[in-house]
N, C-alpha and C positions, 0 to 999 in steps of 0.2 A: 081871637077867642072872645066866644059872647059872656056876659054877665053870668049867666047860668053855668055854665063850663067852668068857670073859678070857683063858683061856689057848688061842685058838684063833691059829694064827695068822696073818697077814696074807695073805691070794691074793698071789700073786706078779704081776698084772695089775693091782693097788691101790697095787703097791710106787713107782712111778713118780710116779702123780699124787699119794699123802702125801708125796714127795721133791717134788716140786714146789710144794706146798700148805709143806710147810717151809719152803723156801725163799722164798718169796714172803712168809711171814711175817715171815722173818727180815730181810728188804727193805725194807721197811716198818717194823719195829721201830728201825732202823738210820735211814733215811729222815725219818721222823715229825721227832724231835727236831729235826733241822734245820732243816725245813722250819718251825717253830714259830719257830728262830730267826732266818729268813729273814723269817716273818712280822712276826716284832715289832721285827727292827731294820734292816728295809729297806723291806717295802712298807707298812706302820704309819707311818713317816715321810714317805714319798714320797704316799702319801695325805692327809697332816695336811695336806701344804705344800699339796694339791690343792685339798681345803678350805676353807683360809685363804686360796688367791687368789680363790675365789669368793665369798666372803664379803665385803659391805659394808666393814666395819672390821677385817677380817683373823683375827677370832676368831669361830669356824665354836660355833654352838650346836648340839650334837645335840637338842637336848629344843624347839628353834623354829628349823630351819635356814632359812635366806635364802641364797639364789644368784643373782649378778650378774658382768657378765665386764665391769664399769667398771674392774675393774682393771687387766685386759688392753687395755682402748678409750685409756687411759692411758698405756703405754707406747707406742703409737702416736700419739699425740697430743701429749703434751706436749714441748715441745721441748728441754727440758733430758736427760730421760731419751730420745729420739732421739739427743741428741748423745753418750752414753754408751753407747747400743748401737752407734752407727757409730763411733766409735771403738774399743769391743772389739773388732767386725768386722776393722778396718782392723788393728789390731795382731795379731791372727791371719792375715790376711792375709798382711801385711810378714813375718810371723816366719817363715812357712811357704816362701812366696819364698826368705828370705834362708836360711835353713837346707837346704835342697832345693838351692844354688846352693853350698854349701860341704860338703853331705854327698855328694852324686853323685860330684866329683870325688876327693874323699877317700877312698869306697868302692871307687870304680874302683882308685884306685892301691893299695890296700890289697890287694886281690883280685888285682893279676899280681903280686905279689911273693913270695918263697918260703913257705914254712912260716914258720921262725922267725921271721923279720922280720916276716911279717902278722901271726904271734901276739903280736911285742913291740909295734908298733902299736893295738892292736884294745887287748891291757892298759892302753895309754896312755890311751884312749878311754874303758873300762871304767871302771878305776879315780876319775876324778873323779867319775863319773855316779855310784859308791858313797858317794859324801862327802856325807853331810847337805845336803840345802836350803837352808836355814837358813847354813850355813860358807862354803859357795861364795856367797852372796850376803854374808856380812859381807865378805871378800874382796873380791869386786866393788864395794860399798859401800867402803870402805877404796882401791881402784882409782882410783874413778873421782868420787872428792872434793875441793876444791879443793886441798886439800894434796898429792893422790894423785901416785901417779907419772906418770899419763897427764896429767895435767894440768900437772905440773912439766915433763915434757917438750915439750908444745907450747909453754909461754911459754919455753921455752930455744931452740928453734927458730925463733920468731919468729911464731908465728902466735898468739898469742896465750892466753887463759882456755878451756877448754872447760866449757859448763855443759852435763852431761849426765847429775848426779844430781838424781834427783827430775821427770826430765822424761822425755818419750812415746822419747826416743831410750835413755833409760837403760833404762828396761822393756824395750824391746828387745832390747837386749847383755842384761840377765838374760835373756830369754825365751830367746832362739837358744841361747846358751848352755846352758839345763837341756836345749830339746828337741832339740839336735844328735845328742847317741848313741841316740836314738828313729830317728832318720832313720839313722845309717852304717849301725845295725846292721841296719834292714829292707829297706836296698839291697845292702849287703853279701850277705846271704843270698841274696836275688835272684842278684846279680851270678853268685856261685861255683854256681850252679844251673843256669847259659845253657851251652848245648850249644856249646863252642869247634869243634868239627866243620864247624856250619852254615859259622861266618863262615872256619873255612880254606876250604871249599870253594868260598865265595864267591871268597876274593881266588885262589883257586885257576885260578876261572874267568874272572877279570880285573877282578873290581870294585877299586875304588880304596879303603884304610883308610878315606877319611871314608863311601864309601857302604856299605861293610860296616856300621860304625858305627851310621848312620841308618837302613836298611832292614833290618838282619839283626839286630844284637847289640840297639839300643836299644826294637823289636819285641817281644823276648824280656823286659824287664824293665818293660814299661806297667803288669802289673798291682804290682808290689812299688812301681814309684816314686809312682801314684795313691792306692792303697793308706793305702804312707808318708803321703804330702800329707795325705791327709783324716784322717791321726790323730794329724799335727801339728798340723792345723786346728781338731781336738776341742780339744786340752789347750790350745792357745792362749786356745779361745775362753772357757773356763771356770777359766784361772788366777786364782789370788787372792793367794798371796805373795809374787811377783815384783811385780806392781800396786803391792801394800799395802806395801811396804816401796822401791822405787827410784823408784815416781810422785809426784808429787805431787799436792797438794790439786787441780790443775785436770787430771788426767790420770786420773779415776774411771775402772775399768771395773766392768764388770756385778756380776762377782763382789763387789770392795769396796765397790760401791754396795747389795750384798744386805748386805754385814756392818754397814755404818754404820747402816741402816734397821734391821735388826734389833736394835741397841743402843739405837735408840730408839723401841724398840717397834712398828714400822711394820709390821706382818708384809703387811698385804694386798698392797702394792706388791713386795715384798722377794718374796712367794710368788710372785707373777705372775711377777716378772724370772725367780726358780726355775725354774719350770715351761717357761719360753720357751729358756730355756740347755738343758733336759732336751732338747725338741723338739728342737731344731739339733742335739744330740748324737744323738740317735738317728737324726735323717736322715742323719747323715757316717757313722753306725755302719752303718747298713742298707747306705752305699755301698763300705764301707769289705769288708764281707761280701761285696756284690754282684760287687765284682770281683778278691780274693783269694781268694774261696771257701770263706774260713774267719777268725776271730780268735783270735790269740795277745795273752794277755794281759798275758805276763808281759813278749815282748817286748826284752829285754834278758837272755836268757840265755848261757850257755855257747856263744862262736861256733867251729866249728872250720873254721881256714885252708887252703884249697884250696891255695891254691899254684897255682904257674904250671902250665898243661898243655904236655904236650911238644909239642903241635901248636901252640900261641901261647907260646912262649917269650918274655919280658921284653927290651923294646926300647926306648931311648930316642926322644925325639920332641919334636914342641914340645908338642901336645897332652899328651903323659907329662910333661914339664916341666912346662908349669901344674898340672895335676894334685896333683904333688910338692909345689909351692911351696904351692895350696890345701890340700893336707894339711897342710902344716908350722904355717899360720895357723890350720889348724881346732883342732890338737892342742895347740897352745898357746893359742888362747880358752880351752879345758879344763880344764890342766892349772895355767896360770901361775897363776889364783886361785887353786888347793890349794896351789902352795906359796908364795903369795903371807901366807900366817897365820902361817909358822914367825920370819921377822923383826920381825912386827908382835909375838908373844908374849917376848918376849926384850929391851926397852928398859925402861930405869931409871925414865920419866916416869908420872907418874900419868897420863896421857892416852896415847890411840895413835897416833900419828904417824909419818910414813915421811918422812927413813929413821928408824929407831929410834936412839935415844940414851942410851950405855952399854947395860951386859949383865948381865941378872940373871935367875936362874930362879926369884923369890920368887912369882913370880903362876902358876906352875904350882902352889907350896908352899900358896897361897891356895884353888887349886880344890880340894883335897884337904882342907884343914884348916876351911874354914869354913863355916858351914850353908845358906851362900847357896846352893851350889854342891854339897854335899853329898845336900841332900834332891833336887833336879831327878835327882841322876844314881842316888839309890836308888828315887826314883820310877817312871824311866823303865825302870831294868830291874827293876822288880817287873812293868809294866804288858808291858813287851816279852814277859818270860819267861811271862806268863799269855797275852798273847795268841799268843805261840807256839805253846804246848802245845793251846789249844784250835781254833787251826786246823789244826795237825795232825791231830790228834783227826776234826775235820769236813771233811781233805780223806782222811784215813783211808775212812771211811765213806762219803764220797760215792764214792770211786775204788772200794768195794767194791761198793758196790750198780750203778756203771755199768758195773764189768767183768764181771755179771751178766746184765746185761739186752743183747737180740740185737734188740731194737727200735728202729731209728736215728730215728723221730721222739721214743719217750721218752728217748734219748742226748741228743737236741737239746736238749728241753723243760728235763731236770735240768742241762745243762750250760751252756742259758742263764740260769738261774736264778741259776745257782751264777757266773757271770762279770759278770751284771748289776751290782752295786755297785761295780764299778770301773768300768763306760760312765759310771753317772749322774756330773754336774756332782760334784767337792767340796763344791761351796761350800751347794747343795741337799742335799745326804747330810749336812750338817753341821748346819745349820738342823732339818733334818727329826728326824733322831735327837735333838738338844738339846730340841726339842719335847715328843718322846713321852718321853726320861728326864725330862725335868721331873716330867711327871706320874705317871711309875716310883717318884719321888725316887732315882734313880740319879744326877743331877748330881754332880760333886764328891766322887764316889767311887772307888774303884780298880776296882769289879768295873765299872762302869758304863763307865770310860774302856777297858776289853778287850775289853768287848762290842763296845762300839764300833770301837774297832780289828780289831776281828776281822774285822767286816766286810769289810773291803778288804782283809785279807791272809790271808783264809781263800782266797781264790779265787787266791791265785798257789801257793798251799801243794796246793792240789787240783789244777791243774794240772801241778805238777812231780809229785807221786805217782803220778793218773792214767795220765800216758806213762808211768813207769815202771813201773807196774804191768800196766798194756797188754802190754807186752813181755816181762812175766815167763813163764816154764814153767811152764803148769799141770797139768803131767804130774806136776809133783813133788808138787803141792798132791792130786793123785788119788791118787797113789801112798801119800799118808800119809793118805786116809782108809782107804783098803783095807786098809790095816797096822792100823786100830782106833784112830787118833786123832780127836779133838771137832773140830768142825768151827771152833771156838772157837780151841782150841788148837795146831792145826793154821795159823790163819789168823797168829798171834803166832809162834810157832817155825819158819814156812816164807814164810810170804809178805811179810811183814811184815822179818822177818830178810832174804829175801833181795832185797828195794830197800832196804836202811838207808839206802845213801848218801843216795836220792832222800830218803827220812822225813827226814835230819838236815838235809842242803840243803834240804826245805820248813820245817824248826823253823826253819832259820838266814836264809831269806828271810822269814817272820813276824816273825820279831825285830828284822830291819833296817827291815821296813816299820813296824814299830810304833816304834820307836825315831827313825824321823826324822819322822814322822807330825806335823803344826802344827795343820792346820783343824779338827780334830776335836777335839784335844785343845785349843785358842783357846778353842772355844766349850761346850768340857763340862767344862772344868776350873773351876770356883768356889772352890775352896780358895786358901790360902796358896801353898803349894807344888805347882809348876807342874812338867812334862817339863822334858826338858833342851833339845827343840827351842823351846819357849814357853819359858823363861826366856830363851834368847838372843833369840831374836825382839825379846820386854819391851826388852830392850837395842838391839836395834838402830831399836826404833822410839824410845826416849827417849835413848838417850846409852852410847856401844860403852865400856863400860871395861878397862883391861889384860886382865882373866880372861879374857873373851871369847875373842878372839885363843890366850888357850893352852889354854883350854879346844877350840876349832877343832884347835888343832895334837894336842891329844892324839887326837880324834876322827880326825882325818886318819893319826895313824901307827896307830891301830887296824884301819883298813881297810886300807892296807899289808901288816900284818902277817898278818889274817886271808887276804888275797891271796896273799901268800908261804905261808902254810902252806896253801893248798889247793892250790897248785901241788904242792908237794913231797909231799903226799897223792896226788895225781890221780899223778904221777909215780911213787909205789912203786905205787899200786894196776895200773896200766898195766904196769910191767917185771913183777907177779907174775903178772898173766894171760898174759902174753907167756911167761912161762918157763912155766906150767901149760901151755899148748898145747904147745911144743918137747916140754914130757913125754910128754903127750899122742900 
């Protein structure tokens, strides 16, 4: 090539396709890493466990493989592990029932009541759903124990003992209880979505409230309350801490019967049940898509309160009365465990007992000062703050490469990818990943336990970016390359800058999901020093002591307080846009 040939320069009819040839590479560069680690720590596991149920004795040889589906012919056949899948069944069943019969009405009444009032409800609701797993069940455990207050109050009553820890009614009250604000909040959104118009018009034209109701309003909200059901129906059917901690020994389900098996090495049976829990999840998910049209994954975001329309103004009724009194019961299954811990932290006794006796703050003095409690809580926000930063990072990248691409079946393809490890089972993601770090020798290490975590909170971090990235002005991102900024630098000083909030809310939803995160960290933690959701756990399966409890209570005023200052954030950032426009 001559001197003149280098410096010749580009047709202007070339300029387009080397912009697009960049682009594309830059896609791809951005792309790749992910998908790599998509590779190795989702469908590398999910493949192990596939494997291993095929396999005779559950340990799949690549260098002489053997496949046989006896272990699948198994859980149909034998009749102990039948009575453990019809039981999971049935308690996803019940939970679904019973939460669906205490969310509708709760949403309904939530939804005609003004602004304020629906938003100080809906925080009611919010708020415990933020409180550790793990807290709200030591609370409910502490509840509903023979010493507990529910208990002390029926024999004060007269009706005698209630035995309902450790048995198929106690999982229950956990279950309904975690999946209630899955349910308000995906009929709520419904709800304040339904065209109030149709049904003035109806009673306009003489139908009666109850057949407005049932032919017009409850029409309108089939696909959110289906929807709901069958992804209360998922999480039911593939719970494992609620099980493992309020069932007992005769009250197995699927999930704790993969973990027991897996401790004692049993993988081929333990992978089949995997594999069979993935199945049923993906056919609820398929229906779940089929008649919502789409999945949210995070589900539990930001809800903003409609408020009454001037055309259905707020009325009492009897119908609005039960309603009311259902809300009042739902809010308080909610709420009374979070603050059912602040008493229990605060008694003189070296044991926890209700009511507490005498008054001492020495066992908050213990969670700070002693290394029991010290390493869990520098553990868990080492592992939070790393799995933070690197789903942000990856929902970063994914949001930039999909608000590139104008192809809705490769939107589909990257975006179900990227929401996939939150459909599969836990209790299979959990197994699976422990599998393949074994052989990483990642167990028992901090980068291992992120990775892992990452997984499941990369995809709510991509999703809040995405939207908000969706929505931005790319006029401005155009505007600064014309001006002769890198495309690089441009994407960090403009784009980037201008969704912070969404970046900070995705860092700060990675960190709460890793921070309360149990199964995963159960089964990959081999060390000494455990999270601080597994150390409680350790306690609540051998014996609750004082810490607990204020270690709960501090946990619980943390989320409070982060509540409180995003309001007061959301609050100045709202009056400065408000005044920027009057300027405007």
């Amino acid at each position: 090539m001559t001197a003149t040939d280098a410096t010749t320069p580009i047709p202007v009819s070339s300029a387009p396709v080397l912009h697009r040839s960049r682009a594309l590479l830059a896609r791809w560069a951005l792309l790749l890493p992910i998908l790599a680690f998509y590779v190795i720590f989702f469908v590398w596991p999910i493949l192990t466990v596939v494997l291993r149920s095929l396999s005779p004795d559950g340990k799949f040889d690549a260098a002489a493989p053997q496949f046989t589906i006896d272990n699948f012919l198994q859980l149909f056949g034998d009749d102990f592990l039948l009575l453990i899948e019809g039981r999971t069944l049935l308690l996803a069943i019940n939970s679904t029932l019973i939460t669906t019969a205490l969310a509708f009405p709760t949403a309904y009444f939530i939804s005609r009541l003004k602004r304020r009032t629906a938003s100080l409800l809906l925080l009611l609701i919010l708020v415990p759903f933020w409180v550790s797993i793990v807290v709200r069940l030591f609370a409910v455990t502490s509840i509903l124990s023979p010493n507990g207050p529910l208990n002390q109050a029926s024999i004060a009553l007269g009706f005698g003992p209630l035995e309902l820890l450790y048995t198929q009614g106690g999982v229950l009250v956990g279950t309904v209880m975690y999946l209630l604000p899955y349910m308000i909040l995906v009929l709520y959104a419904g709800m304040v979505a339904v065209d109030d118009n149709l049904i003035l018009a109806a009673r306009t034209m003489g139908a009666s409230p109850a057949y407005s109701f049932f032919r017009v309003y409850l029409p309108q909200l089939r696909g959110s309350l289906f929807s709901g059901a069958l992804l209360i129906f998922i999480l039911g059917l593939s719970f494992f801490v609620v099980p493992a901690l309020l069932g007992g020994p005769r009250d197995q389900t699927i999930a704790v019967y993969i973990q027991q098996q897996i401790d004692i090495f049993q993988w081929g049976i333990a992978s089949a049940m995997g594999i069979l829990l993935l199945i049923a999840t993906v056919v609820c998910y398929v229906g779940v898509v089929r008649i919502a049209g789409s999945f949210s994954p995070g589900g539990v975001g930001s809800v903003q309160a409609k408020g009454v329309s001037a055309e259905l103004p707020f009325r009492w009724s009897p119908a609005m009365v039960v309603s009311a009194v259902l809300t009042v019961v739902t809010i308080a299954v909610l709420v009374i465990p979070v603050l059912f811990v602040f008493p229990l932290s605060t008694g003189e006794t070296g044991t926890v007992v209700f009511p507490p006796r005498g008054f001492t703050l020495d066992w908050f003095v213990q969670v700070f000062t002693t290394p029991t409690w010290i390493g869990p809580i520098m553990q868990s926000t080492v592992v939070g703050l790393g799995t933070a930063a690197l789903s942000v990072a990856i929902g970063l990248a994914l949001a930039r490469v999909t608000s590139g691409i104008r192809s809705t079946a490769w939107k589909a393809v990257i975006g179900g990818l990227a929401f996939a490890p939150i459909i599969a089972p836990g209790i299979l993601l959990a197994i699976g990943i422990f599998d393949v770090e074994l052989q990483l020798k990642l167990t028992g290490t901090v980068i291992g336990l992120i990775l892992a975590h990452t997984v499941i909170a990369a995809p709510l971090s991509y999703a809040l970016i995405s939207a908000s990235m969706a929505g931005a002005d790319r006029g401005v991102e155009a505007a600064a390359w014309t001006l002769g900024a890198s495309r690089t630098r441009t994407f960090w000083t403009v784009v980037v800058r201008g969704i912070l909030p969404s970046v900070l809310g995705a860092f700060a939803i990675a960190f709460v999901t890793s921070w309360d995160e149990v199964v995963l960290a159960l089964f990959l933690q081999t060390g000494p020093t455990k999270t601080l959701p597994v150390t409680i756990y350790k306690y609540l399966e051998s014996g609750i002591v004082p810490t607990v409890p204020a270690v709960a209570s501090l946990l619980v005023t943390l989320v409070v307080v982060i509540v409180v200052v995003r309001g007061v954030v959301n609050s100045i950032i709202a009056r400065r846009r408000a005044a920027l426009r009057e300027e405007a």
